[in-house]
C-alpha positions as semicolon CSV with decimal commas, in nm:
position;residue;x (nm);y (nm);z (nm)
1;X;-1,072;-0,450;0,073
2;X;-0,895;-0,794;0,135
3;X;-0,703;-0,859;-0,121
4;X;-0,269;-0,790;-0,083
5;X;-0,195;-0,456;-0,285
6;X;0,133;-0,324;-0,361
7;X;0,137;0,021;-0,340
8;X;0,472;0,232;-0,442
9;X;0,635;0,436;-0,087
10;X;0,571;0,794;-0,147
11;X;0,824;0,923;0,152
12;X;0,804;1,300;0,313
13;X;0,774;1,539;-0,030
14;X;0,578;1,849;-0,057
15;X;0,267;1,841;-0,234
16;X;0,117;1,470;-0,090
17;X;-0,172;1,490;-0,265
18;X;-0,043;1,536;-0,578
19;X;0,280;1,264;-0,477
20;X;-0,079;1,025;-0,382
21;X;-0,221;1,033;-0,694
22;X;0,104;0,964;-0,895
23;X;0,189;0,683;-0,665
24;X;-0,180;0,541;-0,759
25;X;-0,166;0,564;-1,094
26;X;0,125;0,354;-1,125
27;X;-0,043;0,120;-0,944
28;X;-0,304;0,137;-1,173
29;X;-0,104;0,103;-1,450
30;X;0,046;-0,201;-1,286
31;X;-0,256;-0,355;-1,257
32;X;-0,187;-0,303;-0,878
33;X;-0,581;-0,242;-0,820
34;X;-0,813;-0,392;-0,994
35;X;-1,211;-0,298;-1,167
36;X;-1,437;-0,452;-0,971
37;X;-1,250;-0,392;-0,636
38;X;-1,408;-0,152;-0,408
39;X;-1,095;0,101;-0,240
40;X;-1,189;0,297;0,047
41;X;-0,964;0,629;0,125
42;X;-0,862;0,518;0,517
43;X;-0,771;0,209;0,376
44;X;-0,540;0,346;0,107
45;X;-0,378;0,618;0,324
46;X;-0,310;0,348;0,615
47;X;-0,107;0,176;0,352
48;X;0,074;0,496;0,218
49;X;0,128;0,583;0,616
50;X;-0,040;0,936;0,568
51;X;-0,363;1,066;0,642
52;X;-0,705;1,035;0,430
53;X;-0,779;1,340;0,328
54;X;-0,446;1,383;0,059
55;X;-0,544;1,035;-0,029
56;X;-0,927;1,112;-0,086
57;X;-0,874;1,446;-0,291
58;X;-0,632;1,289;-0,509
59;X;-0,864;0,966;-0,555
60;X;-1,125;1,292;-0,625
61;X;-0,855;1,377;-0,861
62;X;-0,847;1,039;-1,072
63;X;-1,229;1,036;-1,036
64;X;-1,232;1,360;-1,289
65;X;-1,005;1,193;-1,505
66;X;-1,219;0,909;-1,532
67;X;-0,975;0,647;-1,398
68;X;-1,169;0,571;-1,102
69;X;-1,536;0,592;-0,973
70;X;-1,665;0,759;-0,628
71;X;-1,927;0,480;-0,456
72;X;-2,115;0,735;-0,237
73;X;-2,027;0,658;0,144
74;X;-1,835;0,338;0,028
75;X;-1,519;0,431;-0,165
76;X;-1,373;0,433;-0,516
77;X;-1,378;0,172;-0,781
78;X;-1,139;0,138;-1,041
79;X;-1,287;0,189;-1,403
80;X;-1,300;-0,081;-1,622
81;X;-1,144;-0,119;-2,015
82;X;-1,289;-0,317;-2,266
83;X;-1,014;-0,449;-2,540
84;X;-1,175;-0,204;-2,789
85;X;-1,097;0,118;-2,566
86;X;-0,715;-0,015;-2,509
87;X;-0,664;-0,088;-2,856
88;X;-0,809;0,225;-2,916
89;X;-0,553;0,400;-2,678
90;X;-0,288;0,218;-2,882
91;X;-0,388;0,329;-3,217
92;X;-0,391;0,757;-3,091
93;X;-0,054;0,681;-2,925
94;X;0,082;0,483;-3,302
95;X;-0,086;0,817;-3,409
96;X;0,097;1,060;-3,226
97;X;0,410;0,881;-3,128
98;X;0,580;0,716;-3,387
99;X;0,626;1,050;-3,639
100;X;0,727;1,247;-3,298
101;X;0,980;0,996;-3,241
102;X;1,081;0,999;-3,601
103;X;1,102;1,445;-3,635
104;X;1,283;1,397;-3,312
105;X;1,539;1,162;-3,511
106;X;1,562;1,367;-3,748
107;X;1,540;1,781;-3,579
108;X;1,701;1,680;-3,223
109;X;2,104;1,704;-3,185
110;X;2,210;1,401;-3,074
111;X;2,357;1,509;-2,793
112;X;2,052;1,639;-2,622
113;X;1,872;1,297;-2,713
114;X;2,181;1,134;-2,545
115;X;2,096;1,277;-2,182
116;X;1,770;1,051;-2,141
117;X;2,052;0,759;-2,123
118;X;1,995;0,758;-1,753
119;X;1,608;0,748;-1,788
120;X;1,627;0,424;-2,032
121;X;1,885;0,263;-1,745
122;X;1,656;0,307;-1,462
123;X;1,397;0,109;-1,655
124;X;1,629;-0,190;-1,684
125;X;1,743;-0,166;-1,336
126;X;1,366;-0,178;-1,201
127;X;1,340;-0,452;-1,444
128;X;1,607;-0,660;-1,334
129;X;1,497;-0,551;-0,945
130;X;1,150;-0,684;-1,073
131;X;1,009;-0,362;-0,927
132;X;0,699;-0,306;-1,130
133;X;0,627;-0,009;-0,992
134;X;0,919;0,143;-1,012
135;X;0,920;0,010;-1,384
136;X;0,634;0,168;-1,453
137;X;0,726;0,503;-1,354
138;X;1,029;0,492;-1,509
139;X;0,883;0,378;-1,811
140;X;0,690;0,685;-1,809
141;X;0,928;0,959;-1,733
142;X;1,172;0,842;-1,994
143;X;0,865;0,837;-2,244
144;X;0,737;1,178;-2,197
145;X;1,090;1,335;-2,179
146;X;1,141;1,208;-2,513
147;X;0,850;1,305;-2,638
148;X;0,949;1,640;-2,478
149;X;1,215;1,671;-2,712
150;X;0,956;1,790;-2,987
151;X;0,837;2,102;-2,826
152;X;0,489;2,037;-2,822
153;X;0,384;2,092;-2,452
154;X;-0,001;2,033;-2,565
155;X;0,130;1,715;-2,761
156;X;0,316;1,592;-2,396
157;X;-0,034;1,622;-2,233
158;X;-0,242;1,403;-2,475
159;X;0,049;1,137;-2,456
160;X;0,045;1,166;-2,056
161;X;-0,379;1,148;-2,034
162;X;-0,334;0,829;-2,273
163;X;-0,106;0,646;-2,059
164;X;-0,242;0,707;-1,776
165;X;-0,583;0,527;-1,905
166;X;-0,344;0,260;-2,014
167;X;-0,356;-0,132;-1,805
168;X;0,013;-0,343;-1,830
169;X;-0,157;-0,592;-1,652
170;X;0,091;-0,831;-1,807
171;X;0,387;-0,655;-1,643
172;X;0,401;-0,851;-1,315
173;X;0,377;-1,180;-1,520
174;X;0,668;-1,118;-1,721
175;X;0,864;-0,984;-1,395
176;X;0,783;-1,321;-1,190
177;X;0,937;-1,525;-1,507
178;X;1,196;-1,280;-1,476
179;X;1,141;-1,191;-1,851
180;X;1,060;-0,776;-1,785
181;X;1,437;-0,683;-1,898
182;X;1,404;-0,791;-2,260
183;X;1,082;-0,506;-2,274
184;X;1,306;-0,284;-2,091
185;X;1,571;-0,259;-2,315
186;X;1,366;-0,164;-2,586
187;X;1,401;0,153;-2,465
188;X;1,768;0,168;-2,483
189;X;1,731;0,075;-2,850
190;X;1,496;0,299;-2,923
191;X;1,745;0,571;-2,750
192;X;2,002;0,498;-2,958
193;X;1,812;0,495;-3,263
194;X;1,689;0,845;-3,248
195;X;2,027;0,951;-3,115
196;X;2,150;0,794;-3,472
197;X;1,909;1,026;-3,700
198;X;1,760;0,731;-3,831
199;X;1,424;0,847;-3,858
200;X;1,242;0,503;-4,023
201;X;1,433;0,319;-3,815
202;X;1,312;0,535;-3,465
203;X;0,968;0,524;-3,639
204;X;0,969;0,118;-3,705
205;X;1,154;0,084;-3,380
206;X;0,859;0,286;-3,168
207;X;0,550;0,131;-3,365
208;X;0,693;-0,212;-3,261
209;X;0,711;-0,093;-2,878
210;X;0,370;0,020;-2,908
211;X;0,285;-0,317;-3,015
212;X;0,467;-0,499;-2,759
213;X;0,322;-0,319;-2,508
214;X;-0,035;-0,367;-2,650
215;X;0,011;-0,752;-2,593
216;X;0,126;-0,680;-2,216
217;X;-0,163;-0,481;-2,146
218;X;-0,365;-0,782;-2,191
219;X;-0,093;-1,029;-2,068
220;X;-0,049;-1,130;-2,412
221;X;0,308;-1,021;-2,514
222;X;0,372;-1,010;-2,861
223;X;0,740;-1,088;-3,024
């Protein structure tokens, strides 16, 4: 492997396989690594700072959840997506989401809504850092801690599986024209709105995220 690659820093936690994997899937979420491009374990952990063996097993790890594939003797190689399988991905997450979001309007004090706050901030501050990375992971945890809200843990699962198989290759465009805050504060809005009780306006409000972020998966943002 030749080619630059940002990886996120994954400093001294506990369980480094598991910390590995996370840190790669962001990256594959990012964009970060590519399909076609061949990623050897040593490589990776070199980069991370760690050994290869956390970094193998958890590549192992995104091998079983079809994110990656093992090249016997050689390495892993990230697994393609065709447009169909992303929109796909988009229409089970318009699915699931967007009448979660709404019940949540509707069922969840607004209080309780109100302590994500913190989670929608750190995605505009890694936006206006221009951390993609850190974006993306932030992104995520606020995401599946609304979704939390609902109570369904096997619901929280599906959503999680279906991001992870998700590409915002379009992410690091929009953060070099220093446009990734406008996508960020979506989620403030959408915050806000289900905090309200406005449950067509969290469910309008979510479907157009979904589609927004559709259009930077392919690097085609949509208004």
């Amino acid at each position: 492997m030749t080619e630059p690659l940002n990886l996120p820093g994954i400093g001294a936690r506990q369980n480094l396989r598991q910390t590995v994997a996370d840190a790669l899937r962001a990256a594959l979420v990012a964009g970060e690594m590519r399909p076609g491009v061949l990623y050897s374990a040593p490589a990776l952990a070199a980069r991370f700072q760690v050994s290869a063996t956390p970094v193998r097993e958890a590549m192992l790890d995104l091998a079983k959840e079809g994110l990656v594939t093992a090249v016997r003797n050689k390495g892993f190689r990230v697994a393609d997506l065709s447009d169909r399988e992303l929109d796909e991905i988009t229409e089970l997450r318009d699915l699931i989401e967007v009448p979660t979001v709404a019940r949540i309007a509707e069922t969840v004090p607004a209080e309780r809504v109100r302590t994500l706050r913190g989670r929608a901030e750190a995605i505009v501050t890694a936006a206006e850092r221009g951390d993609v990375l850190a974006y993306i992971e932030a992104d995520q945890v606020f995401h599946l801690e609304l979704l939390a809200l609902a109570g369904n843990a096997h619901l929280l699962g599906v959503v999680r599986d279906l991001r992870h198989r998700s590409r915002l290759y379009g992410v690091s465009r929009l953060a070099e024209r220093g446009e990734l805050g406008d996508s960020a504060r979506e989620h403030v809005r959408l915050l806000d709105t289900v905090a309200s009780g406005d449950a067509v306006a969290a469910a309008s409000l979510m479907r157009h995220h979904l589609r927004h972020v559709r259009g930077i998966w392919a690097d085609r943002p949509e208004p």
